[in-house]
Structures are given as C-alpha cells and as structure tokens.
NUGUGU-182753 format. One record per residue (C-alpha): chain; residue number from 0; x, y, z; residue in one letter. Coordinates in Angstrom, 3 decimals, decimal comma. Example, Ala and Ser with C-alpha at 12.3 -4.5 7.8 and 13.67 -1.06 7.14 Angstrom:
<pts>
[pt A 0 [12,300 -4,500 7,800] A]
[pt A 1 [13,670 -1,060 7,140] S]
</pts>
This chain:
<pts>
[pt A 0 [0,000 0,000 0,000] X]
[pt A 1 [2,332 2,621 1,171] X]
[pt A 2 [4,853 1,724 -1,961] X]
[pt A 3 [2,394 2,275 -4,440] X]
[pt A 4 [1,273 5,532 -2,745] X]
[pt A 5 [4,819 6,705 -3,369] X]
[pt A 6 [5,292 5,626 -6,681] X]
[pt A 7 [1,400 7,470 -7,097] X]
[pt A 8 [3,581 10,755 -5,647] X]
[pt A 9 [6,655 10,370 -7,748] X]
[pt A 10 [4,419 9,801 -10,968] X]
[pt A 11 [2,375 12,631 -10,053] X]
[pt A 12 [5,404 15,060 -9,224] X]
[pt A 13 [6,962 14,077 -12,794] X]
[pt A 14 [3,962 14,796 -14,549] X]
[pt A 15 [3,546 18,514 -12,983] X]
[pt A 16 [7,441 19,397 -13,020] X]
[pt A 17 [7,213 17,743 -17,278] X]
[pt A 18 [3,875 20,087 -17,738] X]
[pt A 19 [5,596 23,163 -15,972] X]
[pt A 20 [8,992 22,933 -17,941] X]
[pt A 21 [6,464 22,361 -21,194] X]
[pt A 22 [4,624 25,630 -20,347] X]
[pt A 23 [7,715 27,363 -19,618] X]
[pt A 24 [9,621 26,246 -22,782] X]
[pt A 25 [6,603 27,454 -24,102] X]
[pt A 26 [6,146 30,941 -23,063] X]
[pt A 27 [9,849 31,705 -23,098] X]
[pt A 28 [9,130 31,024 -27,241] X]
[pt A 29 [5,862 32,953 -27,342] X]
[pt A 30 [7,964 35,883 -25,771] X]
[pt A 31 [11,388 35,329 -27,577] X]
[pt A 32 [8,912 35,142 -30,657] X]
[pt A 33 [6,971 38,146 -29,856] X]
[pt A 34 [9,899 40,152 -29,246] X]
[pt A 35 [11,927 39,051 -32,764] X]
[pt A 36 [9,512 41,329 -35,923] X]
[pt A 37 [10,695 38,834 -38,029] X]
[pt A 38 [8,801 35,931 -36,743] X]
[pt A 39 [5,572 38,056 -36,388] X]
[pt A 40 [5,543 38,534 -39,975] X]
[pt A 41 [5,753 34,783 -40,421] X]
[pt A 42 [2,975 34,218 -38,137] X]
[pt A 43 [0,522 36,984 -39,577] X]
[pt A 44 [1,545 35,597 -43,001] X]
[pt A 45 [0,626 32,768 -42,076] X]
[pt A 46 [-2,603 33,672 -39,771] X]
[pt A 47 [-3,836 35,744 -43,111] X]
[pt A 48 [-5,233 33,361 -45,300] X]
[pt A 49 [-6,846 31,216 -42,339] X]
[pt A 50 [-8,713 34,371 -41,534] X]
[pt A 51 [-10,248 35,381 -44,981] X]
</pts>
C-alpha cells in the first residue's frame, strides 16, 4: 500500500514538473517570438489566409 502511494507521488510530481517545464519552454518562445519582428511577420503571413 504505502509503496504504491509513493510511486502514485513520484508519478504525479513528474507529470507537474514535465507540464511546468512544457509551459515554460513554451512561453519563453511565445515571448522570444513576440519580441523578434521577423517571426511576427511569419505568423501573420501565415494567420492571413486562415482568416479570410
């Protein structure tokens, strides 16, 4: 019982510290994105015929 409550913890903890480095990875490219013009073009370039 108590050894598969830890291995319950240790898969839990890996899941939220592998979801919080995603997000993380994530945002830091949204921003490093965001801040570079070039790539902005490339995304509304891209966006542009989606929206029409």
């Amino acid at each position: 019982m108590l050894k598969k409550h830890v291995s319950l913890w240790k898969v839990l903890g890996f899941f939220t510290v592998a979801i919080l480095l995603g997000f993380t990875v994530m945002f830091g490219g949204i921003s490093r994105a965001l801040s570079n013009p070039k790539i902005i073009e490339i995304i509304s370039s891209c966006l542009e015929p989606n929206l029409s």
